[in-house]
N, C-alpha and C positions, 0 to 999 in steps of 0.2 A: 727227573729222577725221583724227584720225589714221591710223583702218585705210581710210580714203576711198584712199590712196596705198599701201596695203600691195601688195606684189606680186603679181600676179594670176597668175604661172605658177608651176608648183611645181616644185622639184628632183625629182631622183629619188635613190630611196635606193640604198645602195650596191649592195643585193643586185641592185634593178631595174636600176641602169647596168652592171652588170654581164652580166645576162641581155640586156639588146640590145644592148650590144656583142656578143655572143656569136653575134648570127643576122645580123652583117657576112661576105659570101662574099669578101672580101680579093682584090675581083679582078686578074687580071694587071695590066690596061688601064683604072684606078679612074676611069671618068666621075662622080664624086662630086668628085676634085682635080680636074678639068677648068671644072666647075663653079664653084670656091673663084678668087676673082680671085687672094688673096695664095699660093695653091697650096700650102693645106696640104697637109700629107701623112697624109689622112685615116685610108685603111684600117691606115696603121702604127702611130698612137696607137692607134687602136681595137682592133688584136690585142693591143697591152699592156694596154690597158683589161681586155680581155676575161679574161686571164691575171692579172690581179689586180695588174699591176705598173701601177701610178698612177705614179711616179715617173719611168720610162719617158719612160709617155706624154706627163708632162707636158715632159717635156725637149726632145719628137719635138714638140709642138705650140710649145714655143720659139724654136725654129728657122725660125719663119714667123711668129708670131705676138707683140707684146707686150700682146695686151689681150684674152687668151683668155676672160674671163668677161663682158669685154663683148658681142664677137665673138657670143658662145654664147648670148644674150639679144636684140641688136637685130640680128642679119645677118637680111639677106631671104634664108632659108634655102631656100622655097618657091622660089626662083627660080633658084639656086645650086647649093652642096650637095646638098641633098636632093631638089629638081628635076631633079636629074640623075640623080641611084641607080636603079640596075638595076631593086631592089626595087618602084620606085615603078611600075612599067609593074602591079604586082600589087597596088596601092593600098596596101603596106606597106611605104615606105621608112626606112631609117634613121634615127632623131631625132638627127642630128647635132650637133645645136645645140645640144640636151639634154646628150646627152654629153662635149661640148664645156664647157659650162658646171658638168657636173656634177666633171668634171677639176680646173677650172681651181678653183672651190668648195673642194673636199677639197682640194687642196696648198696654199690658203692657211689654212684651220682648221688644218690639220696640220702646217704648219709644214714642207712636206718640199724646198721647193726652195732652195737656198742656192747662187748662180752665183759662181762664181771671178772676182772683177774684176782687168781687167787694167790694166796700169800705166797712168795717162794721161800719153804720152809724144808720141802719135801727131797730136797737133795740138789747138786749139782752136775749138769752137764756139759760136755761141751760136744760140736757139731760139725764138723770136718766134711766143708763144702755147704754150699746153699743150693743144690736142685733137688725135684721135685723129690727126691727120699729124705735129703738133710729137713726141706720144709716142712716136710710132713711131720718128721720125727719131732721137730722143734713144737711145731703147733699143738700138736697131741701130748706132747710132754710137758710145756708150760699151763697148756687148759688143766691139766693135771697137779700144779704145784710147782713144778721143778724150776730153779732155776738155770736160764738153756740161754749160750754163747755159742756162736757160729763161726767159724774162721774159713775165711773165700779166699783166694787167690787172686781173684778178678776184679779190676775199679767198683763192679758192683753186682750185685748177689744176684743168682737167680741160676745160674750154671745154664746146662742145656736148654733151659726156658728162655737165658737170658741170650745166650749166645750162639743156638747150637737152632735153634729152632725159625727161618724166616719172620721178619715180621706181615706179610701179606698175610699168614696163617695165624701168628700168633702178635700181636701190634705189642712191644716194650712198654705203653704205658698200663696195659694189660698186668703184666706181669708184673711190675711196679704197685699198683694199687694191692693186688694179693699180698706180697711179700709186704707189704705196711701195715697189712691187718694181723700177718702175725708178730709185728715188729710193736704193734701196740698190744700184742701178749703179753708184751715185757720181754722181751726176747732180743737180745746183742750181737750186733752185727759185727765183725773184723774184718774187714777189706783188706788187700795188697795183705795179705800174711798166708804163706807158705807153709804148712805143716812136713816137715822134713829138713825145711831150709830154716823160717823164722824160729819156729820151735817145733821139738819134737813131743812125740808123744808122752813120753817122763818127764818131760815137761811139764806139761798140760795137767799131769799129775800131782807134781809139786805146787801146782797152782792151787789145789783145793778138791779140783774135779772129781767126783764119783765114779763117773761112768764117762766113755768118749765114745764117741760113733763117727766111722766110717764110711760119707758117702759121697766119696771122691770119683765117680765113674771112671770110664773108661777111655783115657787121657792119649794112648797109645796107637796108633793106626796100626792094621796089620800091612803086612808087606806082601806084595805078588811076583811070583818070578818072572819079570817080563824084559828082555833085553831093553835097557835104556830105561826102566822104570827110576833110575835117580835122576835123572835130568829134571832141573829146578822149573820145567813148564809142566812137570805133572804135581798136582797138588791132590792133597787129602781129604774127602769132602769135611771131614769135622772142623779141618782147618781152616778151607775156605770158607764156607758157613759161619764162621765166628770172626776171619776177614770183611765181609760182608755186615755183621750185625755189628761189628765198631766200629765199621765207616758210616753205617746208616746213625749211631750214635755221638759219631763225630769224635772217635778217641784215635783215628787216623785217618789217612790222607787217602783219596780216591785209588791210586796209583798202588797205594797195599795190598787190593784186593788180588791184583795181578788180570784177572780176567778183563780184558776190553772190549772195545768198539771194536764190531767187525773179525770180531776170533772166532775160529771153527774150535769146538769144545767136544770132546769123546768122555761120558762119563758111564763110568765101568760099574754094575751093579746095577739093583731094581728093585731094592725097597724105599719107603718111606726118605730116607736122608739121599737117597741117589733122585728121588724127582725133587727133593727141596732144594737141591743141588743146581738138578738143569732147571729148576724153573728161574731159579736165582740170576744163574750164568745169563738168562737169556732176559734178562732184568738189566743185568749190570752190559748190556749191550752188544751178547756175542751175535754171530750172524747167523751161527748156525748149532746147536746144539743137538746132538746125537748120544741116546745110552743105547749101551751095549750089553748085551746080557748072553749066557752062555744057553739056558732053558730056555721055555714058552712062556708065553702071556699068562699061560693057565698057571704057572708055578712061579709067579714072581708074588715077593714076600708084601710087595705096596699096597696098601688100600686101593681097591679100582677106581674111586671117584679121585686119587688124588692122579692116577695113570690119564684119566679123565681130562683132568685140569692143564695135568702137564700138556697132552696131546691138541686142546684146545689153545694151547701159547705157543704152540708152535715147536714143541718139544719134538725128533724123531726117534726110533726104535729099530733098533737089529736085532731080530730075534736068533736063539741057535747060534749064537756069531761069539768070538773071542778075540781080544788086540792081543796080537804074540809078538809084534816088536815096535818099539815108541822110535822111531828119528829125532835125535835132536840138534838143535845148532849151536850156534860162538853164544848165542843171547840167552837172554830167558824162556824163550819161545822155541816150540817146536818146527819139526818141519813134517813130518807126516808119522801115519800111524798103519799098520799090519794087519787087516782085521781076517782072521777065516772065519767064513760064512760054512753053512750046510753045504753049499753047490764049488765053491770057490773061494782063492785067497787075494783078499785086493789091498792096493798100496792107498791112502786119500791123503791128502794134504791133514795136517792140522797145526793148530797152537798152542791146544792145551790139553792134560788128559788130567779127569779128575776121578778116584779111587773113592768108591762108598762100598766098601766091601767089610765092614766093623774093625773094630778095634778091642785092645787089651789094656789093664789096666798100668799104670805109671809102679814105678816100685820105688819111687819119693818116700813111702811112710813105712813101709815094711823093713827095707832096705836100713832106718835110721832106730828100728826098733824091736830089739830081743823079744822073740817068741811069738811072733804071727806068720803061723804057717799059710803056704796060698800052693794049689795045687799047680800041675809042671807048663799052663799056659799064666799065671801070674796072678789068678782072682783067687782073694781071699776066704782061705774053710772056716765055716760057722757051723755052731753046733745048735743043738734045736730046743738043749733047757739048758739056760734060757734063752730062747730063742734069739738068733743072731751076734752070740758072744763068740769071738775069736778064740784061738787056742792060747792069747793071753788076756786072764781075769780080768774082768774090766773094760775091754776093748770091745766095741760091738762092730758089724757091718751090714752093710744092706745096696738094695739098687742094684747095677751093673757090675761095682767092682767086686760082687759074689758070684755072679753071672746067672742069676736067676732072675731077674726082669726082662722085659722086651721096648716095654712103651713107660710114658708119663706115670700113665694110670696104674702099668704092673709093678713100676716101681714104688709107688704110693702104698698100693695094698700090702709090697712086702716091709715096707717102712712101718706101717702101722701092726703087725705083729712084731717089727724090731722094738718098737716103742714100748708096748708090754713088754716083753722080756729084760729091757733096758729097767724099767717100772720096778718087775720083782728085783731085779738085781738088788738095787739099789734097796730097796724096803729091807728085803733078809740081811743086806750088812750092817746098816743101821740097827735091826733089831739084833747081830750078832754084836756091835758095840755095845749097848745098852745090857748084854744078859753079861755082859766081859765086865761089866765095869766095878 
């Protein structure tokens, strides 16, 4: 089981990230950062890349980024970055992501980035949730002054990085070394604490706080009307996916996962988290995994190289097709599933049906706290000066539970305009103390 999860893409060595860094044309007018939402500044690491200077590059990839090795493993690069490169009109574009990750790799084995922290003088924050928006915002606000507290819910930080995401794509010690380098920002972590339960948001405020931020995603599965869809053998893929990544870290027992040896598995949906799903499933020993999808190939939301992967492990596909009713029995386990096809409707055995059709945000914090409005599906309204604050003073949001991100990287880019906004907040009260005093 263990190399079932081992990472299926391979670094590169330094002599190869060197060599294609090397055949980057550093154009004037780089349609490669046009490309990147949080607008790296691609072609500039990549000349230091090129030139052997890692150190550089890695400081030029700082300046945009705090989660370079993530970034460089799950961005939809195909659609971004490397979608965009000049190169690619020639079917040879840049491995951006590659290089990106092979960067971010070498300065943490090597030990070569050590950032200057500055004073935290400039206000306090606190951080509600640790994925990629809470991170960003934390990283970018502490490089900044602030002093910035995280509050998780989970044994340990990292949210959809940590839990939500395979490690075959994304390996835990991965996202472990990131989350250390903003955690030597000076930045405070809080485990096992619940914002709604442990403390609520007046809380947080009584504690000192300036400013708090909102980046609890989207906690909530949506629900399908499917006869028999509550029988305990259909599971949630966010649920399963995060079953999986605490058994792979050992914080429960194999048998949690639910998915076995030998299950036929129907997962319903076709983007991104529906093949991390079945590739999963068919990891943790089913025998036969099938997604199901209502449209065509041409209109499903997944990256193609990950349809790719899936298809090369042995993943299957029903195009045009829907489960209209789940059979279930006395056990946990199902007994078959309903599927109408285009031509026909067939009955097949199964054991488990897994839902990756998204989800909506929890109402833990709103619910515990006067004056944050969220429109009639549950995500949180933000207004735009200053960017990202709730409809109460002080309260900021970002990532998912606004429902304006899609990915790692969309959530990042909208974290880091939350983070200015968060910035002026803070600066104009303090200067509104100061002219009061």
């Amino acid at each position: 089981m263990e190399n079932e999860f081992k990472e299926v893409s391979e670094s590169y060595t330094l002599a190869e990230a060197v060599r294609e860094a090397q055949r980057c044309l550093h154009c004037k007018v780089p349609s490669c950062k046009k490309g990147c939402p949080i607008s790296n500044d691609i072609p500039d690491w990549i000349a230091e890349l090129a030139k052997g200077n890692f150190g550089n590059s890695m400081k030029i990839i700082h300046g945009r980024s705090n989660l370079p090795a993530v970034c460089g493993r799950v961005c939809a690069h195909e659609r971004q970055c490397e979608g965009n490169c000049v190169l690619g009109k020639k079917g040879a574009h840049i491995n951006i992501g590659k290089l990106e990750r092979f960067v971010a790799d070498f300065d943490s084995e090597a030990g070569l980035t050590h950032e200057a922290i500055p004073e935290k003088s400039r206000g306090k924050v606190a951080v509600i949730g640790s994925g990629p928006a809470g991170l960003t915002i934390a990283g970018d606000l502490s490089r900044q002054g602030f002093a910035v507290e995280i509050f998780e819910m989970e044994p340990e930080p990292g949210g959809v990085l940590m839990f939500g995401i395979p490690e075959y794509r994304l390996p835990k010690e991965v996202v472990r070394r990131e989350i250390k380098k903003i955690e030597n920002l000076g930045v405070v972590f809080h485990l096992n604490t619940t914002i709604g339960e442990n403390f609520t948001i007046d809380e947080l405020f009584a504690k000192g706080f300036d400013a708090i931020f909102m980046g609890t995603g989207t906690g909530v599965p949506k629900r399908l009307n499917i006869p028999g869809i509550n029988h305990p053998g259909v599971r949630q893929a966010i649920r399963f996916l995060r079953r999986v990544s605490l058994y792979e870290s050992g914080f429960i027992e194999r048998r949690e996962v639910i998915v076995g040896e030998g299950d036929r598995v129907f997962v319903i949906g076709c983007g991104n988290t529906a093949m991390d799903a079945a590739r999963s499933a068919i990891r943790m020993g089913a025998a036969e995994v099938t997604v199901v999808y209502h449209r065509t190939i041409n209109e499903m939301s997944a990256l193609r190289a990950e349809y790719d992967d899936a298809v090369a492990e042995g993943v299957k596909f029903m195009w045009q097709s829907s489960i209209t009713e789940i059979e279930g029995s006395d056990g946990p386990k199902l007994k078959s599933v309903t599927i109408q096809t285009a031509d026909e409707k067939i009955t097949v055995p199964a054991e488990h049906v897994i839902q990756a059709v998204g989800s909506v945000p929890a109402a833990r914090i709103v619910s515990t706290t006067k004056g944050i409005e969220v429109d009639d599906k549950g995500y949180v309204l933000t207004r735009e000066t200053p960017y990202g604050m709730t409809t109460r003073p002080g309260v900021f949001a970002g990532g998912d539970v606004t429902n304006r991100p899609a990915t790692v990287v969309h959530a990042m880019q909208d974290a880091k305009q939350v983070a200015e906004g968060i910035a002026k907040y803070i600066d104009a009260i303090k200067l509104m103390e100061i002219i009061n005093k």
